[in-house]
N, CA, C and O atoms as a GROMACS GRO file, in nm:
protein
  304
    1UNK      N    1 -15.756   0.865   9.032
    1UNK     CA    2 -15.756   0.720   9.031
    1UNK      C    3 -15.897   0.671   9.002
    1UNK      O    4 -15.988   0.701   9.079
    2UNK      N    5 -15.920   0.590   8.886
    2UNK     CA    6 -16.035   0.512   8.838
    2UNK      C    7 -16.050   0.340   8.953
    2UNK      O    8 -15.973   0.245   8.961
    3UNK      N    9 -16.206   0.373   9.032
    3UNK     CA   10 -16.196   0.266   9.118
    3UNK      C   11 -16.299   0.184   9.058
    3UNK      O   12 -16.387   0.254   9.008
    4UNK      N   13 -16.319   0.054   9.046
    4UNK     CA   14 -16.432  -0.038   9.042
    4UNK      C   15 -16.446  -0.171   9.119
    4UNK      O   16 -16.358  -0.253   9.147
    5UNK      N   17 -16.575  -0.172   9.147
    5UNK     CA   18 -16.570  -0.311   9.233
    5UNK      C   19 -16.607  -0.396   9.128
    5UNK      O   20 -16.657  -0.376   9.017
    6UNK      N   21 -16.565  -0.515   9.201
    6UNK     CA   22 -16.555  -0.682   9.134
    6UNK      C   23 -16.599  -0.764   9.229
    6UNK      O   24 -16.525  -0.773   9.327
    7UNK      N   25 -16.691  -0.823   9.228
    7UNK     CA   26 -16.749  -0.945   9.357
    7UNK      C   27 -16.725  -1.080   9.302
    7UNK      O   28 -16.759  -1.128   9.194
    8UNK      N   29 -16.639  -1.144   9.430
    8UNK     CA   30 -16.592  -1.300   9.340
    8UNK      C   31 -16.656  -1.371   9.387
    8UNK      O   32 -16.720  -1.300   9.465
    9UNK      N   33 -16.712  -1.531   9.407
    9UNK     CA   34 -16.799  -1.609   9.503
    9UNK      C   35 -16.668  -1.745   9.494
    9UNK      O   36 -16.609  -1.798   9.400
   10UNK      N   37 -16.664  -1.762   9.632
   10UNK     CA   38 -16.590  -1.868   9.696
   10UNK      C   39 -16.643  -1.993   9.707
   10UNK      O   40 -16.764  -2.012   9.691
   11UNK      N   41 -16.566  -2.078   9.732
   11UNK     CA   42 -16.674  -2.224   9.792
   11UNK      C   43 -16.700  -2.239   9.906
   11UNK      O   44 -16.606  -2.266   9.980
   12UNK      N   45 -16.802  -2.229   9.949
   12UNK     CA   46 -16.826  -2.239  10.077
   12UNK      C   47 -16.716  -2.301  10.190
   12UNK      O   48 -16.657  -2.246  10.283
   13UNK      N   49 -16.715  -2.408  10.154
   13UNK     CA   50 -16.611  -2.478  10.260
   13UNK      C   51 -16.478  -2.395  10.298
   13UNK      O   52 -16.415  -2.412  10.402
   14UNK      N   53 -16.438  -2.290  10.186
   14UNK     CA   54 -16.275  -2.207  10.218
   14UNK      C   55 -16.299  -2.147  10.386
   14UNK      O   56 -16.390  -2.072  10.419
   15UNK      N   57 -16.188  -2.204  10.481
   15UNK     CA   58 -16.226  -2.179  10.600
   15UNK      C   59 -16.162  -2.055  10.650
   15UNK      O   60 -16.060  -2.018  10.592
   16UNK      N   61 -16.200  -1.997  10.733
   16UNK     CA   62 -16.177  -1.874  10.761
   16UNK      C   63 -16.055  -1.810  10.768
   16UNK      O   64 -16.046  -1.688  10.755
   17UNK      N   65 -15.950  -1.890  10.790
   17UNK     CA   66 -15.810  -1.878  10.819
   17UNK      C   67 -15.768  -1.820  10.674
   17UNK      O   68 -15.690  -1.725  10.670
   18UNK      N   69 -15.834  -1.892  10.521
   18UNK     CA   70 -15.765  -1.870  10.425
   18UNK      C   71 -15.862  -1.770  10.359
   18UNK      O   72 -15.836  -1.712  10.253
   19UNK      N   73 -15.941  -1.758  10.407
   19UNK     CA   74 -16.036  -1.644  10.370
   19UNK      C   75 -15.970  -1.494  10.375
   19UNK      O   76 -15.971  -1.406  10.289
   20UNK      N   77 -15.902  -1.496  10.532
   20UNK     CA   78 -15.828  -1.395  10.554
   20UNK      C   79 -15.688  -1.384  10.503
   20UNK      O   80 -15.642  -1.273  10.476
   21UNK      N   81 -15.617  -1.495  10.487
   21UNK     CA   82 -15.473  -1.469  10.437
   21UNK      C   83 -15.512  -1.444  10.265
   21UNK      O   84 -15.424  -1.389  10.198
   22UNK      N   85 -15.644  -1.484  10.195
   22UNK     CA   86 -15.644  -1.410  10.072
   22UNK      C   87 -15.695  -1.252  10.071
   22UNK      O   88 -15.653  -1.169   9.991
   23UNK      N   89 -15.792  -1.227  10.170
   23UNK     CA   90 -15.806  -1.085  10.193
   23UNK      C   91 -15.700  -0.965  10.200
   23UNK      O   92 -15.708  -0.844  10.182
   24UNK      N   93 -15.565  -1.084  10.244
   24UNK     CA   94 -15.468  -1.004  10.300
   24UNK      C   95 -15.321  -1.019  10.141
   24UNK      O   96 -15.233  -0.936  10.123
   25UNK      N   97 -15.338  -1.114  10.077
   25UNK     CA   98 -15.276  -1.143   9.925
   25UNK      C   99 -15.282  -1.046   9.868
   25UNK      O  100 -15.197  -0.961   9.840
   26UNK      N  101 -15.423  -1.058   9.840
   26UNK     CA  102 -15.479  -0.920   9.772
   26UNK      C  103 -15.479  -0.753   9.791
   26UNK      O  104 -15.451  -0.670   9.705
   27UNK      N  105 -15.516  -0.731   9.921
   27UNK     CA  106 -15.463  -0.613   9.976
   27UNK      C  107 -15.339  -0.573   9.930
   27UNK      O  108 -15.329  -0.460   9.882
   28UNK      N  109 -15.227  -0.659   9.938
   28UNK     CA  110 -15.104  -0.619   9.931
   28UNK      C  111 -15.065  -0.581   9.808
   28UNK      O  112 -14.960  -0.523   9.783
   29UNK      N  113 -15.154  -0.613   9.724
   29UNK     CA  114 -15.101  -0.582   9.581
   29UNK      C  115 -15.125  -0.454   9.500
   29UNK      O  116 -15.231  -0.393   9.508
   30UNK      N  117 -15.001  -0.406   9.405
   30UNK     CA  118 -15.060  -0.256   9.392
   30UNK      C  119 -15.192  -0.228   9.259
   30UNK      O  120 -15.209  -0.268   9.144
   31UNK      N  121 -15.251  -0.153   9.340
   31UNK     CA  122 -15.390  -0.130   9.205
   31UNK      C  123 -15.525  -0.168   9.292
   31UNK      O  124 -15.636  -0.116   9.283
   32UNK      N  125 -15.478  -0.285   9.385
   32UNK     CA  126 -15.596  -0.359   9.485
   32UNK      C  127 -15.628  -0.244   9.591
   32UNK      O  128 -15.535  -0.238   9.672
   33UNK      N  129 -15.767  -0.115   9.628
   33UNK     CA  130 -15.754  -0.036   9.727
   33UNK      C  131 -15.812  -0.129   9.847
   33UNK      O  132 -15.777  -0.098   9.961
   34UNK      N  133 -15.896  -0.239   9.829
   34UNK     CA  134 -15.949  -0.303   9.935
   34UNK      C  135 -16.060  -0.465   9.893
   34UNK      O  136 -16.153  -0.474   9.813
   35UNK      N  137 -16.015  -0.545   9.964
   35UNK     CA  138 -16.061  -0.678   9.938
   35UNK      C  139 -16.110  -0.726  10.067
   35UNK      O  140 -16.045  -0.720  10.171
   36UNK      N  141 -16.256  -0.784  10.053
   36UNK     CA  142 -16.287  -0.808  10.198
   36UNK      C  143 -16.394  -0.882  10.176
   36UNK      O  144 -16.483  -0.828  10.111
   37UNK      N  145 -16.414  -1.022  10.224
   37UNK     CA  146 -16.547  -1.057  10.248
   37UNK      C  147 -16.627  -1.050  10.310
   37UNK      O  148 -16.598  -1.088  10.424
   38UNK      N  149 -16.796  -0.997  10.289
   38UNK     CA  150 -16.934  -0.944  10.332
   38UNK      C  151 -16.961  -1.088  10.431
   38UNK      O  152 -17.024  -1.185  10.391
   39UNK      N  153 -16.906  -1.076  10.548
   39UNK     CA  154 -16.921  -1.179  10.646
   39UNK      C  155 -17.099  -1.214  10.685
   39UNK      O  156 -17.153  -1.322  10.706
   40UNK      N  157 -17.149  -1.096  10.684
   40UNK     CA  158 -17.295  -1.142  10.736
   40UNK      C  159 -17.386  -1.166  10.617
   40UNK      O  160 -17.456  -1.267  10.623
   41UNK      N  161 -17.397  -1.064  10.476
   41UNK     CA  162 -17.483  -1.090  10.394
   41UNK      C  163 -17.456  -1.200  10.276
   41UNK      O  164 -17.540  -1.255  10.205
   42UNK      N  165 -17.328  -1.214  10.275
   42UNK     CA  166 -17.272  -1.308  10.182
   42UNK      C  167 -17.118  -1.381  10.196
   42UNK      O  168 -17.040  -1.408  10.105
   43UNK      N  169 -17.104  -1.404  10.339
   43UNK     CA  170 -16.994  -1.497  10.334
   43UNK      C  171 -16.918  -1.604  10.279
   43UNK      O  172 -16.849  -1.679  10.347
   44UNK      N  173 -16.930  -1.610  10.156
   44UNK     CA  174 -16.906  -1.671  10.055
   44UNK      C  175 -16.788  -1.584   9.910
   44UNK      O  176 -16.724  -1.630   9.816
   45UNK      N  177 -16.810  -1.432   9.969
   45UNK     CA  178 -16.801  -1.380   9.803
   45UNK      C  179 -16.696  -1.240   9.936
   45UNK      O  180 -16.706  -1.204  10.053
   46UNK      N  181 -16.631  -1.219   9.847
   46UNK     CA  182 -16.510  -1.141   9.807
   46UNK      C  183 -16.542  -1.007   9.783
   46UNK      O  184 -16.597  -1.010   9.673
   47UNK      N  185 -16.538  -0.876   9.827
   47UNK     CA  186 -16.568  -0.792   9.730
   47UNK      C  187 -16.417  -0.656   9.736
   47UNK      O  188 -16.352  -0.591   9.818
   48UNK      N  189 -16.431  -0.681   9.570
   48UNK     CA  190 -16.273  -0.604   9.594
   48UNK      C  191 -16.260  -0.468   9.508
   48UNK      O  192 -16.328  -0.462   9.406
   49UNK      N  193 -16.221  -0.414   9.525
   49UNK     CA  194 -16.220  -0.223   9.483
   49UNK      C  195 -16.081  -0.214   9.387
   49UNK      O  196 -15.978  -0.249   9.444
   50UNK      N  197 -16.073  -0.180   9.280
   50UNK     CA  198 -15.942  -0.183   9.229
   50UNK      C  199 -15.927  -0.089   9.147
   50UNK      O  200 -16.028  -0.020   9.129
   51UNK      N  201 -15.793  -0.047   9.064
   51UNK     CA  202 -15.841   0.073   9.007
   51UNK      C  203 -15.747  -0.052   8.816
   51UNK      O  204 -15.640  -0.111   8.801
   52UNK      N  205 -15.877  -0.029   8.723
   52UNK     CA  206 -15.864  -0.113   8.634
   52UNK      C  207 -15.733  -0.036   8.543
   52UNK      O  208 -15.721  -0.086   8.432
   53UNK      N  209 -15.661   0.045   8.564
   53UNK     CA  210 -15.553   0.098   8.499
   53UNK      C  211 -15.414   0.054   8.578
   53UNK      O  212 -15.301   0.072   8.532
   54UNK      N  213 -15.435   0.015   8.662
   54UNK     CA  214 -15.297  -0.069   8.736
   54UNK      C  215 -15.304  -0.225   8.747
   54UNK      O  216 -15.208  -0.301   8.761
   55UNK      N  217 -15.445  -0.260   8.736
   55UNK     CA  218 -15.449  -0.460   8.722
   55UNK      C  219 -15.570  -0.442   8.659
   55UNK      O  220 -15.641  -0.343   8.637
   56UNK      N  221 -15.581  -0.585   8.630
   56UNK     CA  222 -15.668  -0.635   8.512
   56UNK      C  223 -15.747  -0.710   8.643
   56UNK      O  224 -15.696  -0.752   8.747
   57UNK      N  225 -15.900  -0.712   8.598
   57UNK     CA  226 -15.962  -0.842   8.693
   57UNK      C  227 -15.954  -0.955   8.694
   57UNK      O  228 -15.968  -1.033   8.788
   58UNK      N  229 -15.919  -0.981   8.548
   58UNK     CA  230 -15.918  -1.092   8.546
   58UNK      C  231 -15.798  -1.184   8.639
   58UNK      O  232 -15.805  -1.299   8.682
   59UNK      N  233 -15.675  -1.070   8.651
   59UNK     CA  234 -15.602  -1.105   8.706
   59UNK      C  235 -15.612  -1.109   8.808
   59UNK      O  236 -15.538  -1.192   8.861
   60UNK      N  237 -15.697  -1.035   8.896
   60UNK     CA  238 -15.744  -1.070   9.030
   60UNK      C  239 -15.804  -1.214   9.078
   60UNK      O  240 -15.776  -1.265   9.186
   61UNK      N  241 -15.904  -1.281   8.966
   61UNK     CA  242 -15.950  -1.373   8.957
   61UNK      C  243 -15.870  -1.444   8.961
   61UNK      O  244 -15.872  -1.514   9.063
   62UNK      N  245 -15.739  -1.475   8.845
   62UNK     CA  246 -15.658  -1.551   8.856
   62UNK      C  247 -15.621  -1.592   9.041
   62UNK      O  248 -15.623  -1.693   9.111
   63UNK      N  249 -15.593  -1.475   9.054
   63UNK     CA  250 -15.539  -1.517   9.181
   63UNK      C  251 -15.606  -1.568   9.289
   63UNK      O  252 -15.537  -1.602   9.385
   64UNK      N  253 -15.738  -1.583   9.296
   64UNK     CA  254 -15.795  -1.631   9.384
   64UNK      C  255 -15.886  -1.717   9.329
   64UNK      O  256 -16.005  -1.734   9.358
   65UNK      N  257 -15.832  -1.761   9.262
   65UNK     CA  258 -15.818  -1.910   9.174
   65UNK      C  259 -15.717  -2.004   9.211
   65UNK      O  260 -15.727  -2.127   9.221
   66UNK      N  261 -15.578  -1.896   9.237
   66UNK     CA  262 -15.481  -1.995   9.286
   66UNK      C  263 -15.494  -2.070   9.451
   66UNK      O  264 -15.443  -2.174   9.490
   67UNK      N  265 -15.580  -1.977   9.522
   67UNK     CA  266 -15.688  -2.061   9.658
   67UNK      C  267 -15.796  -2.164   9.638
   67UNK      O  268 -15.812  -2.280   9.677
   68UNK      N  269 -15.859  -2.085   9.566
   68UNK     CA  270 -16.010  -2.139   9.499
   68UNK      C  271 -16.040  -2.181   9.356
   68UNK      O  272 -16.140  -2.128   9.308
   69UNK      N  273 -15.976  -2.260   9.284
   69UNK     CA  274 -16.001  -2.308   9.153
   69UNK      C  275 -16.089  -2.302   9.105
   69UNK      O  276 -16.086  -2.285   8.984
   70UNK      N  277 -16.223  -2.312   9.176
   70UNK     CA  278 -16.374  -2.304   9.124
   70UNK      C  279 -16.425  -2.170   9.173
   70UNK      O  280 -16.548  -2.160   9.166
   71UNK      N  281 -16.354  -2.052   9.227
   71UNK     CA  282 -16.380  -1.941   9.230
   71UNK      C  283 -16.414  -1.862   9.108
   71UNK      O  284 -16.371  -1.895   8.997
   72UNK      N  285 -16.498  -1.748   9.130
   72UNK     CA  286 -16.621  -1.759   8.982
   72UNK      C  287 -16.697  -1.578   9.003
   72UNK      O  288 -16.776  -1.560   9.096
   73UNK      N  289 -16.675  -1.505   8.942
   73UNK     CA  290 -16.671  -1.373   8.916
   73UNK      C  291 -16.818  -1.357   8.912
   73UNK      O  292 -16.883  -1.440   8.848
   74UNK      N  293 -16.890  -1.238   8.984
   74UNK     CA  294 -17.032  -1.243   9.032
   74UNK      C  295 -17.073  -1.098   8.974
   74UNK      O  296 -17.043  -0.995   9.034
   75UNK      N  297 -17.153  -1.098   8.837
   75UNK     CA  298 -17.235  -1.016   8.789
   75UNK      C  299 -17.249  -0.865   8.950
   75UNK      O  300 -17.292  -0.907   9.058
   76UNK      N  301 -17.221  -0.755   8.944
   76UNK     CA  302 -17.260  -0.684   8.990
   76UNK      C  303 -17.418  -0.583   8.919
   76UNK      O  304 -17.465  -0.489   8.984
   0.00000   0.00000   0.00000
């Protein structure tokens, strides 16, 4: 299995409740091995592990777009 991370940046204001039910969207989906936001160094941003032969990122993005509209894909 081919893994790569993808770091997304949120809007600040997304409150914690939906922070976690997208941590938990994502998780569930197949190709996604782990999605989690860096609570102390960057609580703002997403960082998610996927393997690019079962989803596309972009499609990841999509989806946490459908939370965060102005959610915005972060140069690693």
């Amino acid at each position: 299995m081919n893994t790569v991370d993808m770091m997304i940046h949120v809007h600040p204001e997304l409150d914690v409740k939906m922070r976690m039910d997208l941590e938990r969207k994502l998780m569930g989906r197949v190709g996604i091995d782990c999605a989690e936001f860096e609570h102390k160094p960057h609580p703002h941003s997403i960082l998610v592990k996927y393997d690019p032969d079962a989803i596309a990122g972009m499609t990841i993005l999509q989806m946490v777009r459908k939370v965060d509209p102005v959610a915005s894909r972060v140069g690693l």
